[in-house]
C-alpha positions as a printed NumPy array, in Angstrom:
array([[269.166, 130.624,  50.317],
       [265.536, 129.834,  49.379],
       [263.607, 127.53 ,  51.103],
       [263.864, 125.107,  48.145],
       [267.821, 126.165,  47.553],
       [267.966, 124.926,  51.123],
       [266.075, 121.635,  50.551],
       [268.685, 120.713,  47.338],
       [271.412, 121.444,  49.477],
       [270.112, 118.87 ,  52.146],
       [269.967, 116.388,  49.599],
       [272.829, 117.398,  48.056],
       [274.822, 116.561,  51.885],
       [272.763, 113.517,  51.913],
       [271.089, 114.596,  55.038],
       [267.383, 114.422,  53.649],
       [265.484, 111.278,  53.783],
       [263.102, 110.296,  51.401],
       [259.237, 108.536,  51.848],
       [257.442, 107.298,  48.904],
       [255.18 , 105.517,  50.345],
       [251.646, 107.017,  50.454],
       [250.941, 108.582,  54.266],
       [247.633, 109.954,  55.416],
       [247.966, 113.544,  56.6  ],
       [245.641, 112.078,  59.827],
       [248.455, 110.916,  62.559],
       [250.5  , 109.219,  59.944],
       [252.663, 111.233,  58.565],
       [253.559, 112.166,  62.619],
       [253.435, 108.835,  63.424],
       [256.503, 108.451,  60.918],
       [258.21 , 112.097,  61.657],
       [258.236, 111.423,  65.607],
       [260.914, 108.512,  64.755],
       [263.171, 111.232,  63.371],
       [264.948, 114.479,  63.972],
       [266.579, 114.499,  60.516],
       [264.953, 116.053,  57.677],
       [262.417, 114.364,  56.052],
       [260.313, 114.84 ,  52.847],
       [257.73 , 112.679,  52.481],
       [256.575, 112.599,  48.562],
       [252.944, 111.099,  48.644],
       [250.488, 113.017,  51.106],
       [247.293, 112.669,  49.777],
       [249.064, 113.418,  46.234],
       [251.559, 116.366,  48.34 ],
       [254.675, 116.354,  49.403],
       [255.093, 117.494,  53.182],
       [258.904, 118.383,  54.44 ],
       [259.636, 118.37 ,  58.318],
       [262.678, 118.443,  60.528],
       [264.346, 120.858,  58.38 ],
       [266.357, 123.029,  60.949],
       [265.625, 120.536,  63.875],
       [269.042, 120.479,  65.286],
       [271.85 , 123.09 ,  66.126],
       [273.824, 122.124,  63.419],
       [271.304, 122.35 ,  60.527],
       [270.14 , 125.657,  62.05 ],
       [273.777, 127.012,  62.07 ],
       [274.527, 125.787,  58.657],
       [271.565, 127.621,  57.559],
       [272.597, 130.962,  59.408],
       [276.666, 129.816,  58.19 ],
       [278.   , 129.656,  61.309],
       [278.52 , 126.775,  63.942],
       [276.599, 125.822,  66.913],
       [278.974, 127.046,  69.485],
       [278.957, 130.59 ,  67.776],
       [275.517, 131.083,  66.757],
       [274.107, 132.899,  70.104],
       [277.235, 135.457,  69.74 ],
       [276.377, 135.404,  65.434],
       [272.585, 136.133,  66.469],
       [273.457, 138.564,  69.081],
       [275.569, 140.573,  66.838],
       [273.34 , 141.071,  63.759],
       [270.91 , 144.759,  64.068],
       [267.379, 144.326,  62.244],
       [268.361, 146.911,  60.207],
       [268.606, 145.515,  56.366],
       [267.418, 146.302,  53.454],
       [263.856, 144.928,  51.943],
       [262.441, 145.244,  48.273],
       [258.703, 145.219,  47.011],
       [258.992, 143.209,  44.249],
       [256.097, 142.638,  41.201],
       [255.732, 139.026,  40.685],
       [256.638, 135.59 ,  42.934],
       [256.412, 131.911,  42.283],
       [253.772, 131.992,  45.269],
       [250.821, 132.636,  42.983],
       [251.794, 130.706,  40.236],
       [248.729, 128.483,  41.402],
       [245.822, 130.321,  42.898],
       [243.069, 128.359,  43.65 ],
       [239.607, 128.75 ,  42.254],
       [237.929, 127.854,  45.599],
       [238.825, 128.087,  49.619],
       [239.318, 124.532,  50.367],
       [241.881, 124.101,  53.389],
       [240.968, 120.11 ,  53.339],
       [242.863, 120.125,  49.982],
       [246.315, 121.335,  51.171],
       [248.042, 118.623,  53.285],
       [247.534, 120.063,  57.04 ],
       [248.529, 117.139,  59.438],
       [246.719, 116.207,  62.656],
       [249.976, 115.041,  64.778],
       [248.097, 113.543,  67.733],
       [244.974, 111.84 ,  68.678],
       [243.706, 114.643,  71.1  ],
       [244.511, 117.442,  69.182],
       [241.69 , 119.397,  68.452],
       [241.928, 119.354,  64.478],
       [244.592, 119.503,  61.771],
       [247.353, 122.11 ,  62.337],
       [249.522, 124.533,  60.99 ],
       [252.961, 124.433,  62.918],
       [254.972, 126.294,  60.319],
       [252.393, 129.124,  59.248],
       [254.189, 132.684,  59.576],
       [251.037, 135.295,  60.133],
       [251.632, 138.231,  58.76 ],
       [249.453, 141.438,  59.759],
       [248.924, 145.019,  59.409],
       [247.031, 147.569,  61.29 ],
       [247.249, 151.602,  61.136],
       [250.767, 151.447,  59.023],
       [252.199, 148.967,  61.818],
       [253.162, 145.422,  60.553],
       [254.234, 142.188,  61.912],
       [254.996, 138.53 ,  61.221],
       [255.057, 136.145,  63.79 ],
       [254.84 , 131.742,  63.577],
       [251.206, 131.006,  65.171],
       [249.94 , 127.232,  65.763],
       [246.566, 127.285,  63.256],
       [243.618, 124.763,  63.725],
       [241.374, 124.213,  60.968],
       [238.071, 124.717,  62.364],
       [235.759, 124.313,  58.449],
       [237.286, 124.821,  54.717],
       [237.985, 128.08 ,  54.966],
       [238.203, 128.738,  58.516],
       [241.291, 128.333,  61.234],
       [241.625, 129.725,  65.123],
       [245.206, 130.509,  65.956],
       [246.811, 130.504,  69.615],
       [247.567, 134.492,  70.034],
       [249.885, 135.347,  72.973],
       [248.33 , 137.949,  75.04 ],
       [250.61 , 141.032,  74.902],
       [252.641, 139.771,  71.827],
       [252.819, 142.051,  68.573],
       [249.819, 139.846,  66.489],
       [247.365, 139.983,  69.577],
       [248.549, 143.96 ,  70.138],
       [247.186, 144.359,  66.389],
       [244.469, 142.113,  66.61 ],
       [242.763, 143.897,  69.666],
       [243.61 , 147.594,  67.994],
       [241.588, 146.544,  65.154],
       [239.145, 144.561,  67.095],
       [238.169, 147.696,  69.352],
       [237.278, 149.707,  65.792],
       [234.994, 147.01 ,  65.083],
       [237.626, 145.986,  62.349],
       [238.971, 142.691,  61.013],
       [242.471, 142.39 ,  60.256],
       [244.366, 141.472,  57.248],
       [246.416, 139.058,  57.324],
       [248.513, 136.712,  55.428],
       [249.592, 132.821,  56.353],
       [252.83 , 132.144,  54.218],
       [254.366, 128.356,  54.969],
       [257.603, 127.066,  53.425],
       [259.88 , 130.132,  53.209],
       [263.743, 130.528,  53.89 ],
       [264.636, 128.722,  56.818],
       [266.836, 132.091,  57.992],
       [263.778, 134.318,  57.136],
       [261.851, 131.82 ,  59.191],
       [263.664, 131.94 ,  62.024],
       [263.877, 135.804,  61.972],
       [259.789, 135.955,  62.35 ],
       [260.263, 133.927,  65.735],
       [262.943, 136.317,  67.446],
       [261.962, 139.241,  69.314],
       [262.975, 142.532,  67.777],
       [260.842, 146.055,  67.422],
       [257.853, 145.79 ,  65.558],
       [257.518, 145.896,  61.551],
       [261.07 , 144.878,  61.615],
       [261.184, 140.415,  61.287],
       [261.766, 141.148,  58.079],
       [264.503, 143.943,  58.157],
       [266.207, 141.559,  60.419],
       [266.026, 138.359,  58.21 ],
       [267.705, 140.64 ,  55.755],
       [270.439, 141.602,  57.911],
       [270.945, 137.881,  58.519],
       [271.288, 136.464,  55.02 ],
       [273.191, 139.536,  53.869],
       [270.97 , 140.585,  51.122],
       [267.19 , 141.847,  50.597],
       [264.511, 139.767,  51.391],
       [261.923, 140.185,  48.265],
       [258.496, 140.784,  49.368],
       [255.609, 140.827,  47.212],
       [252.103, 142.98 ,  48.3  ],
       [248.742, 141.155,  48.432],
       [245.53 , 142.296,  47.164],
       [245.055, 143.084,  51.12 ],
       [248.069, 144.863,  51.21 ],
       [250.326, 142.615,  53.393],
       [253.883, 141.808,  52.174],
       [254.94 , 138.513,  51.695],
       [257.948, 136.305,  51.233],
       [258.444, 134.188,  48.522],
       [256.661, 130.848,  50.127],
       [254.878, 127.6  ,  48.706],
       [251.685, 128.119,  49.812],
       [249.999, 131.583,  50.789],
       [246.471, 132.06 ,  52.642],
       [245.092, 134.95 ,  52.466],
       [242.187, 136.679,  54.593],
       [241.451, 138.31 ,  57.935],
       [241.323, 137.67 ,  61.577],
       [237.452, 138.359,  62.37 ],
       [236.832, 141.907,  64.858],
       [234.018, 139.977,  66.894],
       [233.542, 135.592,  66.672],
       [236.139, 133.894,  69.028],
       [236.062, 129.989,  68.853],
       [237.96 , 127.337,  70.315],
       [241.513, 126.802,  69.945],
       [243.315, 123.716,  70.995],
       [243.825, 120.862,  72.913],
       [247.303, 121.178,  70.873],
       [250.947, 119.301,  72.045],
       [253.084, 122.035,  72.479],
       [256.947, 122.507,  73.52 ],
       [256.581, 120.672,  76.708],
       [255.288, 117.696,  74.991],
       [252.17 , 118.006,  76.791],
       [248.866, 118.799,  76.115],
       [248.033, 122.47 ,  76.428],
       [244.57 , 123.591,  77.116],
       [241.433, 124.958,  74.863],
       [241.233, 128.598,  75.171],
       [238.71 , 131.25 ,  72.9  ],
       [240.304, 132.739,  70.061],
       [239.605, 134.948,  67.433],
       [238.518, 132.852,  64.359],
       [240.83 , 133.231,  61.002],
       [238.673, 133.685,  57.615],
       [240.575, 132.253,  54.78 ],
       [239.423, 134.121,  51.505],
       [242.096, 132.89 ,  49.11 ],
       [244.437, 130.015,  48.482],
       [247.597, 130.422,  46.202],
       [251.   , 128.199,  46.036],
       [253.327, 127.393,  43.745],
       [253.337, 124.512,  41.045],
       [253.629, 121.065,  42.771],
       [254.514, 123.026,  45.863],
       [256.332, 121.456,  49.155],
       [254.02 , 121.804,  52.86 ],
       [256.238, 122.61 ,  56.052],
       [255.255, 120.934,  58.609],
       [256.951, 121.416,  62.14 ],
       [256.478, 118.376,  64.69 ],
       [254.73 , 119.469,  67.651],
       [258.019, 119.566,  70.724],
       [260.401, 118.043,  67.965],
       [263.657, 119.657,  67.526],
       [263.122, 122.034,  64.846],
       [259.787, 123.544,  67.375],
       [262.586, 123.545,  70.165],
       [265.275, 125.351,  67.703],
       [262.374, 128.224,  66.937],
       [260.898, 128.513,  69.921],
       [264.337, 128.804,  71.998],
       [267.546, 129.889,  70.473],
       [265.775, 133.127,  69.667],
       [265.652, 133.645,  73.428],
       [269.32 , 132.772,  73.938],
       [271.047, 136.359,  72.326],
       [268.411, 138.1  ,  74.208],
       [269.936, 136.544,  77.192],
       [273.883, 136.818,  76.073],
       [272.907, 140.432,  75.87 ],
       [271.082, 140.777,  79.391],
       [273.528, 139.08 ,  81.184],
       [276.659, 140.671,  79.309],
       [275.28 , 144.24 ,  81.41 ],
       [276.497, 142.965,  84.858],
       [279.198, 140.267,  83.895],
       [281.721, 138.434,  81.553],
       [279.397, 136.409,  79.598],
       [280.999, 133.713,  78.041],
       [277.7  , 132.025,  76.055],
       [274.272, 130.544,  76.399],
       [272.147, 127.717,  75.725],
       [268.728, 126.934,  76.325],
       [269.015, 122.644,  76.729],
       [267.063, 120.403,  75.032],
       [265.902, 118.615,  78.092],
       [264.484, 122.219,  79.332],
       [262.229, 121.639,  76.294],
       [265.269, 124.139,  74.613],
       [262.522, 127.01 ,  76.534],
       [262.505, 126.547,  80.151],
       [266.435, 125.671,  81.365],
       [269.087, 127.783,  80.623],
       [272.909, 127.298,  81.43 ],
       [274.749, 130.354,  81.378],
       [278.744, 130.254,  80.953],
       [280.478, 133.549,  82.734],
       [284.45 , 134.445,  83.39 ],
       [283.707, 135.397,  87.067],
       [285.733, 138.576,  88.417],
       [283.211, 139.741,  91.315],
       [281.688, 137.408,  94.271],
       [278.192, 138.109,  93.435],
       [278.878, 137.782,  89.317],
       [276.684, 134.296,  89.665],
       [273.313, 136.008,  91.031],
       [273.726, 138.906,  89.001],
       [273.547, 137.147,  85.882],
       [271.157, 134.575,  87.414],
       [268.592, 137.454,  87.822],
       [269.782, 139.042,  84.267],
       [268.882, 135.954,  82.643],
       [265.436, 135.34 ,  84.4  ],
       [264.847, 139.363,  82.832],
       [265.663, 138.142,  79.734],
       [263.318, 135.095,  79.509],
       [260.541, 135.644,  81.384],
       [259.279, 131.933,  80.738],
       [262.28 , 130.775,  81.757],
       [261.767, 128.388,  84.813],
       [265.607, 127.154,  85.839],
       [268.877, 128.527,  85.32 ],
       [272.354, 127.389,  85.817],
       [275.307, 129.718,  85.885],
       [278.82 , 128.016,  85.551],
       [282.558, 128.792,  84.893],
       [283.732, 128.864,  81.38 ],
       [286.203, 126.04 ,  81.754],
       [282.52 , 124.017,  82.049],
       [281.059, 122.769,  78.139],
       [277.643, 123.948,  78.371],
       [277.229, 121.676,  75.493],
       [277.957, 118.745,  77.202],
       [274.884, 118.501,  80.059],
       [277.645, 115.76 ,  82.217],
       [280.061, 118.416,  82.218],
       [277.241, 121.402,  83.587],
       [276.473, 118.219,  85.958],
       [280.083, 117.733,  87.103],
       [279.908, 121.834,  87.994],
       [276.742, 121.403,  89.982],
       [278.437, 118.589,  91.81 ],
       [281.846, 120.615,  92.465],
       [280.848, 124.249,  92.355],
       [277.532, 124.357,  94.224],
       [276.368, 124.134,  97.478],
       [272.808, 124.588,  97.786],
       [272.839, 126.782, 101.443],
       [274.666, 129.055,  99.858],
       [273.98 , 129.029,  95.929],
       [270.735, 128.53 ,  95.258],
       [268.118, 131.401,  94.243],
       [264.33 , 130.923,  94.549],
       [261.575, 133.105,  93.299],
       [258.697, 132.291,  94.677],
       [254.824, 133.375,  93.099],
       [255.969, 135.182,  90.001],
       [254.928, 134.806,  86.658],
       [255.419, 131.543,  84.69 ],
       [255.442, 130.022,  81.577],
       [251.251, 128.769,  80.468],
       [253.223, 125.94 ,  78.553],
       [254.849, 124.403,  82.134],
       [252.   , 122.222,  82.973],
       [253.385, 123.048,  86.796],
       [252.036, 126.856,  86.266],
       [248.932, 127.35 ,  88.039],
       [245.659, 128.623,  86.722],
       [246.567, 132.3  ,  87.753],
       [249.844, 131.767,  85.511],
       [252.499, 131.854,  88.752],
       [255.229, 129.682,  88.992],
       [258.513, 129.246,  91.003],
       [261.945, 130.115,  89.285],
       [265.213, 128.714,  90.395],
       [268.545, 129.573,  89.512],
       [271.864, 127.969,  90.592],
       [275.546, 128.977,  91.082],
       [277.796, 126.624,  90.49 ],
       [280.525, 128.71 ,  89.712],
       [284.529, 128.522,  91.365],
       [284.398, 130.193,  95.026],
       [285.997, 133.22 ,  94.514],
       [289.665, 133.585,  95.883],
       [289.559, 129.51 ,  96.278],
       [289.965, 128.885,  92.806],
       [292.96 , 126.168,  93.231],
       [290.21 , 123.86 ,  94.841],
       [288.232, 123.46 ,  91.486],
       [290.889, 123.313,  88.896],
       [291.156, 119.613,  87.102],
       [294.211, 118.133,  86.343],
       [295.21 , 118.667,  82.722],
       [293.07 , 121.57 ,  82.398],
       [294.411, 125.314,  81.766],
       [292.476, 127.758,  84.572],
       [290.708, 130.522,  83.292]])
């Protein structure tokens, strides 16, 4: 489903909500969006039309995937990123190419006062470097009308490719596509080998994704609005302060500065915007991180399914549901989910009679099933997340993870009347 298939069907469910009246790109358009976490398209942004909120919940990402919330971890988990592409030799991306760089002429919100400039939140950067390639969703600032700094994760594929090229005095190409198929979206955020986000979305929908080649030579999606330039070998600027999944303020940090060389979209074309820690951040950022856990944790136990919560920020709390067979089956996949998620700050391991869904019922386990003399794991001085405002400078943190699991061989003690023991 395209990302405009996808927008008709939301209005076709009546689940997309409609604003005609004129909103400034400047903090009101998040002013209005931070109200909501159903989609919302607003029609009149300085003459654009901006959409937001468009997977923000579990059920509008599964219906996008075609599967329900409960089963999407074990859907996710099950799918290879091994389909099919095809190079194709046209796309309604350049209908519209611009005759100069302007970036104040596309509708680029600033969401809060103390952000450092107008963001991209749903730009996918896609790079290449010596025959490897990768697309990844990067936070953009605009920094001047043809200029942006992005946030690159030290150690993560774009940064990998930025530094290769860097160190041969190099820039690299890039491309920054924004509003593309919601499932193709979602398979840039997910961690599989490099070159292969797209292979993956593939696998996902069912079909080839089309991609069409740049005059740069990177491959792109069918999107609504294409940038395309390089990531400069040598001139690092500031990036940030910028709200991220925590809903706090992360700090400014050097970054390679973006050069913007061309602009291209399609006619009247719709801007993605993602609301800085809304749900549809929390749904990128996190579920991607749940099958890599199902997977970890299915090595030393049962494992039943997984959810990141939405008040860990849907990154930093996990709940982990296991059938439990051996006494240590709780720490084991404890540890095997902290291996999985190495931002992840808290975990909570419980039965799979508990809902994991239902944040009373992983409450009622804690209060039943765990005793904290005896259940409770604490790493102390290892690596954290640099979006936990509790991380220290040096990036260490403390992880804890909690068994609230049935004792083993005292089962009878935790079963609840009406309810079948597993």
């Amino acid at each position: 489903m395209s990302f405009r298939n996808f927008i008709e069907q939301l209005q076709s469910d009546r689940l997309l909500q409609e604003i005609n009246k004129s909103h400034s790109p400047y903090l009101e358009v998040s002013k209005t969006a931070i109200k909501h976490n159903d989609p919302i398209l607003f029609n009149n942004v300085a003459g654009h039309k901006i959409i937001m909120n468009i997977i923000a919940s579990r059920q509008l990402m599964a219906a996008a995937l075609g599967t329900t919330p409960k089963q999407m971890v074990h859907y996710l988990s099950g799918i290879e990123p091994e389909g099919e592409t095809v190079l194709v030799d046209s796309t309604p991306s350049l209908e519209i190419i611009e005759p100069e760089v302007d970036l104040s002429k596309i509708p680029i919100p600033t969401f809060f006062p103390k952000d450092g400039g107008p963001y991209i939140t749903a730009g996918v950067v896609i790079s290449q470097y010596n025959g490897v390639s990768n697309a990844s969703v990067h936070r953009l600032m605009v920094t001047g009308k043809d200029t942006l700094v992005g946030r690159l994760v030290e150690n993560r594929h774009t940064y990998n490719l930025q530094k290769a090229a860097s160190l041969a005095g190099e820039p690299l190409p890039i491309a920054v596509v924004i509003g593309i198929d919601p499932v193709v979206l979602l398979a840039t955020t997910t961690r599989v080998p490099k070159g292969k986000e797209f292979q993956y979305a593939s696998a996902l929908l069912g079909r080839p994704v089309e991609l069409f080649r740049l005059g740069n030579g990177i491959r792109i999606p069918h999107a609504e609005w294409v940038l395309e330039g390089y990531i400069d070998p040598v001139i690092a600027v500031d990036e940030g302060p910028f709200v991220d999944i925590t809903n706090t303020i992360d700090i400014i940090r050097q970054q390679p500065l973006i050069k913007i060389t061309k602009i291209m979209h399609r006619t009247n074309p719709i801007y993605h915007a993602i609301m800085p820690a809304g749900g549809e951040h929390k749904m990128l950022m996190g579920v991607p991180y749940e099958p890599l856990i199902l997977k970890e944790v299915g090595k030393v136990c049962d494992v039943r399914n997984v959810v990141l919560s939405e008040g860990g920020c849907s990154y930093l709390h996990a709940i982990v549901s296991i059938a439990r067979t051996a006494h240590d089956d709780g720490r084991k996949a404890i540890d095997a989910a902290f291996a999985a998620h190495k931002s992840l700050k808290h975990v909570v391991v419980v039965d799979d009679d508990i809902n994991i869904f239902d944040i009373s019922d992983v409450e009622y386990a804690l209060a039943t099933r765990f005793r904290a003399d005896k259940d409770l794991v604490i790493h102390s001085n290892v690596r954290g997340s640099s979006l936990d405002p509790m991380c220290s400078p040096d990036g260490k943190s403390a992880k804890m993870g909690l068994d609230a699991t049935k004792t083993p061989g005292q089962e009878w003690k935790f079963m609840r009347p009406g309810m079948e023991e597993n």
